[in-house]
C-alpha positions as CSV (number, residue, x, y, z in Angstrom):
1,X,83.5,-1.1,-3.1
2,X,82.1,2.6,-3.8
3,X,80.7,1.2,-6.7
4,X,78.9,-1.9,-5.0
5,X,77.5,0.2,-2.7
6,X,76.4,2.8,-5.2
7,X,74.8,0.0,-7.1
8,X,72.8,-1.1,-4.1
9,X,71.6,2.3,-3.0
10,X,70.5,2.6,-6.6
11,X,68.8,-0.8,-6.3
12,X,66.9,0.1,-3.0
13,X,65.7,3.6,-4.6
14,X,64.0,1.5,-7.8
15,X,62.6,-1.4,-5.4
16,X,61.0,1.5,-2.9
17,X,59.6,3.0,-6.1
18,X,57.8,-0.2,-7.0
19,X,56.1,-0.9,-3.6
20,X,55.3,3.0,-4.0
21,X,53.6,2.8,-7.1
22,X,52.0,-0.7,-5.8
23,X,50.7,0.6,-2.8
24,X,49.3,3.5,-4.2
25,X,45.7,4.7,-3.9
26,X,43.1,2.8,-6.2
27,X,42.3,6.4,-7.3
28,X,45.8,7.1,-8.2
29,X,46.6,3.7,-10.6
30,X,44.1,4.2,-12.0
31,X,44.6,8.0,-12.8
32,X,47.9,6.7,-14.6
33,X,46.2,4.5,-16.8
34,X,43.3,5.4,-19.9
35,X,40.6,3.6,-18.5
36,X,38.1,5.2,-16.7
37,X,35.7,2.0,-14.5
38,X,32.3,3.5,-15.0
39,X,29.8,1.8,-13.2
40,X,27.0,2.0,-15.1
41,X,23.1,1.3,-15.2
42,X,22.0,-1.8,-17.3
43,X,19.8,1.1,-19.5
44,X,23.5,1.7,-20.5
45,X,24.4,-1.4,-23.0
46,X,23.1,0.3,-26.1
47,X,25.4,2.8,-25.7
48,X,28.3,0.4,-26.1
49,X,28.6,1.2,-29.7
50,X,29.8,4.3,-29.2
51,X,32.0,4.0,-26.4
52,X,35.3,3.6,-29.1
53,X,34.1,7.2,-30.4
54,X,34.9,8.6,-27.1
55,X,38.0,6.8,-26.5
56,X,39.4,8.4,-30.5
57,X,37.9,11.3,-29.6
58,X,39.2,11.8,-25.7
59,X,41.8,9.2,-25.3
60,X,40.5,7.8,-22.5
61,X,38.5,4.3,-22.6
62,X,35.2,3.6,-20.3
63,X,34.3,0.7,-19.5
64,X,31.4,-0.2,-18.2
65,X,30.4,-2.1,-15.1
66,X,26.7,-2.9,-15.5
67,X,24.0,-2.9,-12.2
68,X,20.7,-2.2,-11.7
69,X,20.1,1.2,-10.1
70,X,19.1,0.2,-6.4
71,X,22.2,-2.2,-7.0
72,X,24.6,0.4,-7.9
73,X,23.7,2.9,-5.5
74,X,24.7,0.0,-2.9
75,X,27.7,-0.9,-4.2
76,X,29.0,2.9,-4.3
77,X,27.9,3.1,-0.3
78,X,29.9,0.1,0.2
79,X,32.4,2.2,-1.3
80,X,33.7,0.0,-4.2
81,X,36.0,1.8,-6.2
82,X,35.4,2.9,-9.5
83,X,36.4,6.3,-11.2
84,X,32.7,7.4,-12.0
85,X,28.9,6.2,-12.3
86,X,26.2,6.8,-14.8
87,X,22.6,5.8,-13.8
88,X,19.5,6.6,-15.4
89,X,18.7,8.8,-12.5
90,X,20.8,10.0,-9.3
91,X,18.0,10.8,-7.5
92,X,17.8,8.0,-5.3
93,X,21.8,8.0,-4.9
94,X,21.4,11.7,-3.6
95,X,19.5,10.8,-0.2
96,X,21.8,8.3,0.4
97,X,24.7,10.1,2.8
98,X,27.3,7.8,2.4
99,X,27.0,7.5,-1.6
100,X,26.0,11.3,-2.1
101,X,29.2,12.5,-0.2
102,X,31.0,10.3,-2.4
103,X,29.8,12.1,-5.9
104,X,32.2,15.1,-6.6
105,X,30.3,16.3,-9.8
106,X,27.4,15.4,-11.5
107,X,26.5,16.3,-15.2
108,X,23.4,15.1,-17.1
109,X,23.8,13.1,-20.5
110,X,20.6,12.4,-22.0
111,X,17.0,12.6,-21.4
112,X,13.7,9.9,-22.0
113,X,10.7,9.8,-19.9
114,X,9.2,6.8,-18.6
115,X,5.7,6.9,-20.1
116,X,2.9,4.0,-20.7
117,X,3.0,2.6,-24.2
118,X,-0.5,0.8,-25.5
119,X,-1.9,-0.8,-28.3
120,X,-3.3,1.5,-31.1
121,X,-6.4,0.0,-30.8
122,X,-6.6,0.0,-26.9
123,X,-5.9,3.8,-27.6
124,X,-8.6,4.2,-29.7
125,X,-11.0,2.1,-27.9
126,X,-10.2,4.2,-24.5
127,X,-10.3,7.6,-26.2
128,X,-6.7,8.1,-25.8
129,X,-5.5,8.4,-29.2
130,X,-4.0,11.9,-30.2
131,X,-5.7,12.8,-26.6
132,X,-3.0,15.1,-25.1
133,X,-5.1,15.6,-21.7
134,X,-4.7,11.7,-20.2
135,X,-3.2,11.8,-16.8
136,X,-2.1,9.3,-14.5
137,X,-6.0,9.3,-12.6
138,X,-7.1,8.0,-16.6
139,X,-4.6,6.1,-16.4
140,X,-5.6,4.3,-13.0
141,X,-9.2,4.7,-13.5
142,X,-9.2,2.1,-16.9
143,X,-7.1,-0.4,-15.5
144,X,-9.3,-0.4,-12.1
145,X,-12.2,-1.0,-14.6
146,X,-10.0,-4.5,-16.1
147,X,-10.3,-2.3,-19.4
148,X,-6.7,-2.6,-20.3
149,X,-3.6,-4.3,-18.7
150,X,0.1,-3.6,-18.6
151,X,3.9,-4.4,-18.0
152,X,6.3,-2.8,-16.1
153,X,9.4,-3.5,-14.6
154,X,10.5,-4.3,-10.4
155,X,10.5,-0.8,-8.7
156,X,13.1,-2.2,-6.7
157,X,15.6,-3.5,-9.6
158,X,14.7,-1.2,-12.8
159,X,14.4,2.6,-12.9
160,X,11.6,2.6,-15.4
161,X,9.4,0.8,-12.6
162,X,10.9,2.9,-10.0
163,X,10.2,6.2,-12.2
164,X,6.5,4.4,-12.6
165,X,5.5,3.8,-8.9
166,X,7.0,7.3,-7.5
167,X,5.4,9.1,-10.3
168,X,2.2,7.7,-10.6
169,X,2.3,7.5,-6.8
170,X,3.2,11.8,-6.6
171,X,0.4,12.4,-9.5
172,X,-2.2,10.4,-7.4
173,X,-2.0,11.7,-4.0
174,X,-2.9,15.7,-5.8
175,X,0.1,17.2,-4.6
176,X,2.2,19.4,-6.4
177,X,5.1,19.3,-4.1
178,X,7.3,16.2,-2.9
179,X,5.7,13.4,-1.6
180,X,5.1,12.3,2.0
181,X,4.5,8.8,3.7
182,X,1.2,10.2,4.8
183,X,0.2,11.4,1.4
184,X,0.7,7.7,-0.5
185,X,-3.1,6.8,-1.8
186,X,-2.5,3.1,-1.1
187,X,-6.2,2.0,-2.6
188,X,-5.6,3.9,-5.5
189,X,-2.2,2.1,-6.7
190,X,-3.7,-1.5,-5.4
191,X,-6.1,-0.9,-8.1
192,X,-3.8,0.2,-10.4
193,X,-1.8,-2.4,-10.2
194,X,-4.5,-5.2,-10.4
195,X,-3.8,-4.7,-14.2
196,X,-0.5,-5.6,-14.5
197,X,0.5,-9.2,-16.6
198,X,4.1,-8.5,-17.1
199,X,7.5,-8.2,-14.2
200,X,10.8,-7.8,-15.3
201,X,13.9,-7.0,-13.9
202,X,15.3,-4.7,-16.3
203,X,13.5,-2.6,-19.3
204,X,14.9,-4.3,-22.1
205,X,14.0,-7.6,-20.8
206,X,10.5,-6.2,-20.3
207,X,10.3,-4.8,-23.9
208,X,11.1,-8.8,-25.3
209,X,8.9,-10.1,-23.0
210,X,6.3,-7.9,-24.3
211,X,7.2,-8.8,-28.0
212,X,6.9,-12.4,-26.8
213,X,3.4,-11.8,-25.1
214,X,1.6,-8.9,-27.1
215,X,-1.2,-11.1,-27.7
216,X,-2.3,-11.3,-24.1
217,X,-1.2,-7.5,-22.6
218,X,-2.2,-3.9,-24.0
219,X,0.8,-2.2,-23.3
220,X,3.6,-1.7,-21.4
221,X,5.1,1.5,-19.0
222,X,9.0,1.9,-20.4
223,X,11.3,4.6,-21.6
224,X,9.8,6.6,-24.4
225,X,12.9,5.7,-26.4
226,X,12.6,2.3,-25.9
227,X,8.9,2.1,-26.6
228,X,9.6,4.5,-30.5
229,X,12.9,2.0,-30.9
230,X,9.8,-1.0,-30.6
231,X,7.9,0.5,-33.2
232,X,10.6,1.2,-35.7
233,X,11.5,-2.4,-35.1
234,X,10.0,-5.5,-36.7
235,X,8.7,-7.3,-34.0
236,X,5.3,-5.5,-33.0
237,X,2.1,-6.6,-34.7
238,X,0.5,-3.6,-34.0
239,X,2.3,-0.3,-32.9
240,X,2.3,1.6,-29.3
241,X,0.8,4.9,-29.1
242,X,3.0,6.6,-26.1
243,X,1.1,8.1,-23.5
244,X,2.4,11.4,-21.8
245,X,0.2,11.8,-18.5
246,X,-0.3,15.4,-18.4
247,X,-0.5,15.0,-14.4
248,X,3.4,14.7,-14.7
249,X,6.2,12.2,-15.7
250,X,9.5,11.4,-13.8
251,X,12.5,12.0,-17.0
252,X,16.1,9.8,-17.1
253,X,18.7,12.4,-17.3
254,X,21.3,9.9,-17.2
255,X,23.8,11.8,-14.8
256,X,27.7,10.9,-15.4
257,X,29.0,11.3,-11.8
258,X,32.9,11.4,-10.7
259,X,33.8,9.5,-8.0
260,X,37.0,9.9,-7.9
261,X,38.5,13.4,-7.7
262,X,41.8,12.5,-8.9
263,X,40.4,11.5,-12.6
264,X,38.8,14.9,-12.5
265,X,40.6,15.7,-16.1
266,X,39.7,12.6,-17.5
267,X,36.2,12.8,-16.3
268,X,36.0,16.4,-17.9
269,X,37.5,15.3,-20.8
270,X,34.8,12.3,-21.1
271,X,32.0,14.4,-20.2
272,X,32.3,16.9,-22.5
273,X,32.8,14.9,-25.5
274,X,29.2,13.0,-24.4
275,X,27.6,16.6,-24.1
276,X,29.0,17.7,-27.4
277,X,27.1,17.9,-30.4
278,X,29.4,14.9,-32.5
279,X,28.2,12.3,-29.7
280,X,24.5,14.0,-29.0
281,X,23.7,13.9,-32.8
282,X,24.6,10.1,-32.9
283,X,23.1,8.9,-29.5
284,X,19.8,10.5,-30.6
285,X,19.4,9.1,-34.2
286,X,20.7,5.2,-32.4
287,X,19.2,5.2,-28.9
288,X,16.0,7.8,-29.5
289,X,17.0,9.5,-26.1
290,X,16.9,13.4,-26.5
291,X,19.9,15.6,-26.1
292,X,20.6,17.4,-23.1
293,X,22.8,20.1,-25.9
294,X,20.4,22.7,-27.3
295,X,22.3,23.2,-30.3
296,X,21.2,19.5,-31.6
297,X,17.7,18.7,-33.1
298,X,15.9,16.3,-30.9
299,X,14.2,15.2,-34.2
300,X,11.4,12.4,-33.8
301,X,12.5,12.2,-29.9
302,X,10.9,15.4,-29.6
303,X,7.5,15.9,-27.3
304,X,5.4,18.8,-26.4
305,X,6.7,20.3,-22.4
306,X,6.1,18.1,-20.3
307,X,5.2,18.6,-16.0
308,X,8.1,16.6,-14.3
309,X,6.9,15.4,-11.1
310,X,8.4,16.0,-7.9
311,X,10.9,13.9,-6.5
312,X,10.4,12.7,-3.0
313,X,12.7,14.5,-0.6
314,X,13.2,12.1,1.9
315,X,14.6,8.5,1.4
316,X,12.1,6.9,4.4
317,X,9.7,7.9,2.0
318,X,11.0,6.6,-1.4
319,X,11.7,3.5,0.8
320,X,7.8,3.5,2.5
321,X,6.5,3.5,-1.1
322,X,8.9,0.4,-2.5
323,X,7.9,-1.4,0.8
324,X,4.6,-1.0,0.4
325,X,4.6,-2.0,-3.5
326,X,6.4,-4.9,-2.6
327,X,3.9,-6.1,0.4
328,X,0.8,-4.4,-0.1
329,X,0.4,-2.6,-3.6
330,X,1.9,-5.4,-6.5
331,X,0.1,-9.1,-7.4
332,X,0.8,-11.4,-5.1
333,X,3.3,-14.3,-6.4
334,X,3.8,-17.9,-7.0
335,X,7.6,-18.7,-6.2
336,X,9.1,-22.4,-6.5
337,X,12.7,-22.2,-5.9
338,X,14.2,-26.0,-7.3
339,X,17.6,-26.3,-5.4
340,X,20.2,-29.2,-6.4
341,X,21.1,-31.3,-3.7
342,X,23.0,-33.8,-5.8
343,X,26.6,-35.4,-4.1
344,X,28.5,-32.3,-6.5
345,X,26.9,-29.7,-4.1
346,X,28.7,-30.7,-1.3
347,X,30.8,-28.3,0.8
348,X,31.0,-24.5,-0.3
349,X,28.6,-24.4,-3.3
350,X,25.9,-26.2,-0.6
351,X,26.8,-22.9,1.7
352,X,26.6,-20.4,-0.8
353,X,22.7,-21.9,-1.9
354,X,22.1,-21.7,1.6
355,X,23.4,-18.3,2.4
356,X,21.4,-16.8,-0.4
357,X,18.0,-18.7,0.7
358,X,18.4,-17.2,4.1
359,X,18.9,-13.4,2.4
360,X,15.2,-14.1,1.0
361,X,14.1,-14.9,4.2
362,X,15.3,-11.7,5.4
363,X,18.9,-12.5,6.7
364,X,20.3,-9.9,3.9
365,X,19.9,-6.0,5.7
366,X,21.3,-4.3,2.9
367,X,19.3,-2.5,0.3
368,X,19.1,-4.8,-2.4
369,X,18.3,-7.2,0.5
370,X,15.6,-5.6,2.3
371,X,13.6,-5.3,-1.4
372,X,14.3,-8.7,-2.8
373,X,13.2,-10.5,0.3
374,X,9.9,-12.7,0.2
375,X,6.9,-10.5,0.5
376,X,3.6,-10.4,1.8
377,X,0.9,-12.7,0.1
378,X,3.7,-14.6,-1.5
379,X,3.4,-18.6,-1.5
380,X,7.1,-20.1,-1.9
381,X,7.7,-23.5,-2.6
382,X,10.9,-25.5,-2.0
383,X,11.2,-28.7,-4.0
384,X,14.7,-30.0,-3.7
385,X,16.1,-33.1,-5.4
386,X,19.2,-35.0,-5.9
387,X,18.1,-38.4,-8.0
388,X,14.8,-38.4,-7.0
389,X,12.6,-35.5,-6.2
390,X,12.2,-34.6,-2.4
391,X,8.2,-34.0,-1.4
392,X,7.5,-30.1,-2.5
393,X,7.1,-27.6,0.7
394,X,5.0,-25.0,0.5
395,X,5.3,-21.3,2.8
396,X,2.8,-19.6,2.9
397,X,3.1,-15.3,3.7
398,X,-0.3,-13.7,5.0
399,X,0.2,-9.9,6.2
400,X,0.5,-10.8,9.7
401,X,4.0,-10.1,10.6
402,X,4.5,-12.5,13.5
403,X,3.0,-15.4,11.3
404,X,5.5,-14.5,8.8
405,X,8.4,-13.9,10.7
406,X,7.7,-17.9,11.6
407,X,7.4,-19.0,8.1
408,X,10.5,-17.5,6.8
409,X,12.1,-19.5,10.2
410,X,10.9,-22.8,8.9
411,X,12.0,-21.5,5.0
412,X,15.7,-20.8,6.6
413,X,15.6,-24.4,8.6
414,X,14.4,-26.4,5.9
415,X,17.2,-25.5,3.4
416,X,19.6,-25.6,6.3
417,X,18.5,-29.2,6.2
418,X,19.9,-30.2,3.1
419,X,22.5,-32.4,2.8
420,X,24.1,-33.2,-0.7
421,X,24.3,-36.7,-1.9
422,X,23.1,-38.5,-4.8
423,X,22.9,-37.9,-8.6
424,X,21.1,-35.4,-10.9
425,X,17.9,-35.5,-11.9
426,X,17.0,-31.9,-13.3
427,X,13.8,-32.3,-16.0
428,X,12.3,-34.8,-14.0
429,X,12.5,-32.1,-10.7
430,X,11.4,-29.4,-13.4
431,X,8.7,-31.0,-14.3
432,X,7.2,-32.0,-11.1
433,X,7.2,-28.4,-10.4
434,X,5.7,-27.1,-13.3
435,X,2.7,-29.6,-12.9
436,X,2.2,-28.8,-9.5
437,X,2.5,-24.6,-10.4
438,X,0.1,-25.2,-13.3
439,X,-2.5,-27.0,-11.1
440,X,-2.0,-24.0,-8.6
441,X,-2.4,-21.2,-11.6
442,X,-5.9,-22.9,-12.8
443,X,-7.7,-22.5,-9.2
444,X,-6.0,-18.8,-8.8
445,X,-4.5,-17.1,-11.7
446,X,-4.1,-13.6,-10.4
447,X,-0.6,-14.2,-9.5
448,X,2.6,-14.1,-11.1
449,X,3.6,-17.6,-11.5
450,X,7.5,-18.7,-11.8
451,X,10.2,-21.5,-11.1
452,X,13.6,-20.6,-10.0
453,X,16.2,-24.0,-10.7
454,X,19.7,-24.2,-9.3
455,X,21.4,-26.9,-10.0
456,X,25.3,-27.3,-10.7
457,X,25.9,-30.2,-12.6
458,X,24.7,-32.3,-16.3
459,X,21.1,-34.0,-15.9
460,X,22.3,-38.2,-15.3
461,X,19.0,-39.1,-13.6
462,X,15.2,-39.3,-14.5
463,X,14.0,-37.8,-18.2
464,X,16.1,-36.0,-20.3
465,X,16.2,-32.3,-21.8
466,X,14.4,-33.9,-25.2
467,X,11.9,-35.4,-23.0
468,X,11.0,-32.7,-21.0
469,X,10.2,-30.5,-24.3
470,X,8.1,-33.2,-25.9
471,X,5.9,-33.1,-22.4
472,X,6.1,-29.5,-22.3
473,X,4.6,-28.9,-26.1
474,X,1.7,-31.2,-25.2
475,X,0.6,-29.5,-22.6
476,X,-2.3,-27.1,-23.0
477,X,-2.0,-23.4,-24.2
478,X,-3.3,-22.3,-20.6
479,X,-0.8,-24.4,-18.8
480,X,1.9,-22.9,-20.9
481,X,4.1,-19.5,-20.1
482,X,4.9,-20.4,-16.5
483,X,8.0,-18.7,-16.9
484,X,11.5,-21.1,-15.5
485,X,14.7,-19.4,-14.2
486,X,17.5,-21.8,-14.8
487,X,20.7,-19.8,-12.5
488,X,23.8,-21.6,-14.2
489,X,25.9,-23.0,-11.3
490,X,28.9,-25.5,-11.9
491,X,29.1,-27.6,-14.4
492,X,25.2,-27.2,-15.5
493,X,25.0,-27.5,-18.9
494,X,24.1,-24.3,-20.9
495,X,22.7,-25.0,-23.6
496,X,20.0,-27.4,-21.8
497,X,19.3,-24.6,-19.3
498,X,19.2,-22.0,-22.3
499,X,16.3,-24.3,-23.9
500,X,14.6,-24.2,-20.6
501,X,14.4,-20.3,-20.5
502,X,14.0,-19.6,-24.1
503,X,10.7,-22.4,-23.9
504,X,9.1,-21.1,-21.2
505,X,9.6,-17.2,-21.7
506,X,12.1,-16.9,-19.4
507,X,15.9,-15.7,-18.6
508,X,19.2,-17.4,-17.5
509,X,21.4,-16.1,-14.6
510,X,24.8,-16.9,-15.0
511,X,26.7,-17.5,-11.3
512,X,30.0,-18.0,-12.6
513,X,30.0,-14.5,-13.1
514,X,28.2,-12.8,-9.8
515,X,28.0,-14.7,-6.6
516,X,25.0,-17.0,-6.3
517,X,23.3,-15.1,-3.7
518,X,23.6,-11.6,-6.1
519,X,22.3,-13.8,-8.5
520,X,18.8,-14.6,-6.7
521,X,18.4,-11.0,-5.2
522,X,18.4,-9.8,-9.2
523,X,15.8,-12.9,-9.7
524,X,13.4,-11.6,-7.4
525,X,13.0,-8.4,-10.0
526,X,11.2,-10.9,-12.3
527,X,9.0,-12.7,-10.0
């Protein structure tokens, strides 16, 4: 009996150890593990290469979970848990209360400006080749003037386009202190702006966009090292000279930040094998970045000193100046959303289209939300279709806010209004709406035109993928380049999206692996 009932006191000692261990702290499994969850800016992925030499050399694995940096700082205020975060830049993080209080050390990695890259022969021709005195005002001045034009990524979704706007918007109010609202030239950016041909949501997306397009833009506003990694490539006709405004530039220092305390060691551990000179000598010679450790050679990543802009102080204003790119400042767009309304998109995927309409139309409060909403100027277009093609809608955004507040109403009713039966007719949808967003681009091409499809099933309706290419090559070259956004939902097809993208210069979303409405607020970066 003694021995029964030491065998049950022994049990109920190693069960309450496992609902100890399994209710532990997030902080404290993962403290018992190797792996340290690094959420991590999308800049990141070329670094992935030499994430095995700091797991020989540390013993601890990173892995990376990528986001955009706007993105990221919103996911650490809504407090998901990861051991540490590496951004291009913390600045934006740090005026954020609930995510700075969260950062418990903060230690820089690497360092690349964001600086404007342009043909040599656009340098030449604008006196800007070996010129080490061009500032931003140059900068502004030519492309008011239509003498050159540019790419650059969404303020709102990339770093290099937030670095781009703040910088050039610091350098062109005069002041050599942190921005205010008051001080933002507003007629000075418009102008600027007016030059622009190429959106993106991320920088490397921008850069093959650019390789796709460098007939018809001059240049494009990027990381330096991305812009020196494009002209040691193959793919550039003729090479970028980079330009270093001498009015100041806003620098990535990639800051590794710990999140959670109790991984302290292994963040330490980490951290000083990325500042050390094994990993800083290899991250320079593959990514072009410079080190942030004196005693290794910066080599060809080297510049003169450079005047590094102040950063706003407050985040109303860093949030005044996205608003007012957004609304005010940027091209206006073109934006036909085609949503599937086919029998296979009744119930919960139906919902979740409609939820993530309604964030556009300002339902969504968070920060990612409030910047990927419809914007001023913007014409959207609705054309939904199941077998057959529903009659396209159009919504029209002025800059009167009441007007608009109504618009994005009847945007929010009419996709509330869809009901799901019928089969799939996908290139037959598509092509409606690139016909009618061609027409629309010949009477008014100072826009950026694009077509965003959802659909979750195989095309059984209407013309087929072969079809739709055959129409699409005889088009004429001006027609062409109206960039389609297939968002892979269901049992779509792939490889039929893919061809849609890749033909048309755009990208695929994949919403099997972030929810649908993620998937359309990281969309509006490239619209």
């Amino acid at each position: 009996m003694k021995i029964v009932t030491l065998l049950f006191a022994c049990l109920v000692l190693v069960l309450s150890g496992c609902d100890e261990k399994k209710d532990a702290p997030s902080g404290q499994a993962a403290k018992d593990s190797n792996i340290l969850q690094v959420l991590a800016g999308s800049e990141l992925k070329d670094i992935e290469p030499l994430l095995p030499k700091i797991a020989n050399a540390t013993g601890i694995t990173v892995q990376m979970r990528y986001s955009g940096t706007l993105d990221a700082v919103e996911r650490l205020q809504s407090g998901e848990a990861v051991d540490a975060a590496w951004l291009a830049s913390n600045r934006y993080a740090m005026l954020v209360p609930a995510v700075k209080s969260r950062i418990a050390a903060s230690e820089r990695t690497m360092l690349t400006p964001v600086v404007l890259g342009v043909k040599e022969s656009k340098a030449r021709e604008l006196h800007w080749l070996n010129n080490k005195s061009v500032t931003w005002k140059d900068i502004a001045d030519a492309a008011r003037q239509g003498k050159f034009t540019f790419g650059m990524t969404d303020p709102a979704s990339s770093n290099t386009g937030f670095s781009a706007l703040l910088g050039l918007a610091a350098a062109l109010s005069g002041k050599g202190d942190a921005l205010e609202e008051k001080d933002i030239d507003a007629k000075k950016l418009a102008s600027f702006f007016a030059a622009q041909r190429l959106t993106s949501g991320s920088s490397g997306w921008l850069a093959e966009a650019y390789l796709n397009e460098q007939d018809t833009v001059d240049g494009i506003i990027n990381y330096a090292s991305t812009l020196m990694s494009m002209n040691r490539g193959p793919g550039l006709k003729e090479k970028l000279v980079l330009i270093y405004p001498q009015d100041g530039i806003v620098t990535a220092d990639y800051p590794i930040m710990l999140i959670d305390p109790a991984r302290r060691d292994d963040y330490n551990k980490v951290v000083n094998y990325i500042r050390g000179a094994e990993f800083q000598q290899e991250m320079t010679k593959t990514t072009l970045r410079r080190p942030v450790n004196p005693d290794v050679q910066a080599g060809d990543t080297s510049t003169d000193t450079l005047v590094e802009l102040s950063f706003p102080a407050k985040l109303a204003v860093v949030d005044a100046i996205l608003t007012a790119f957004n609304n005010n400042l940027r091209l206006p767009t073109d934006s036909t959303f085609v949503l599937d309304r086919s029998g296979s998109m009744d119930g919960e995927r139906m919902q979740s289209l409609k939820t993530a309409m309604q964030g556009l139309s300002g339902a969504d409060s968070s920060i990612s939300g409030r910047f990927a909403r419809f914007r001023n100027r913007e014409r959207i277009f609705l054309l939904s279709f199941s077998d057959t093609n529903g009659k396209t809608e159009m919504f029209n955004l002025g800059v009167d806010e009441k007007a608009n507040r109504a618009s994005l109403n009847a945007i929010s009713a009419s996709v509330n209004g869809l009901q799901a039966k019928g089969g799939t007719a996908i290139f037959s949808a598509v092509r409606q709406a690139y016909s009618e967003a061609a027409q629309r681009c010949r009477g008014d091409p100072s826009r950026f035109y694009s077509i965003v499809l959802m659909t979750d099933g195989e095309n059984n309706e209407g013309i087929d993928a072969v079809q739709f290419a055959d129409w699409y090559s005889r088009l004429q070259a001006a027609d062409k380049g109206i960039k389609i956004f297939p968002v892979l939902f269901g049992e779509a097809n792939p490889a039929e999206l893919n061809t849609l993208a890749d033909m048309t210069g755009g990208r695929i979303f994949d919403s099997r692996k972030a929810g649908l409405q993620s998937i359309f607020k990281e969309i509006r970066g490239y619209q």
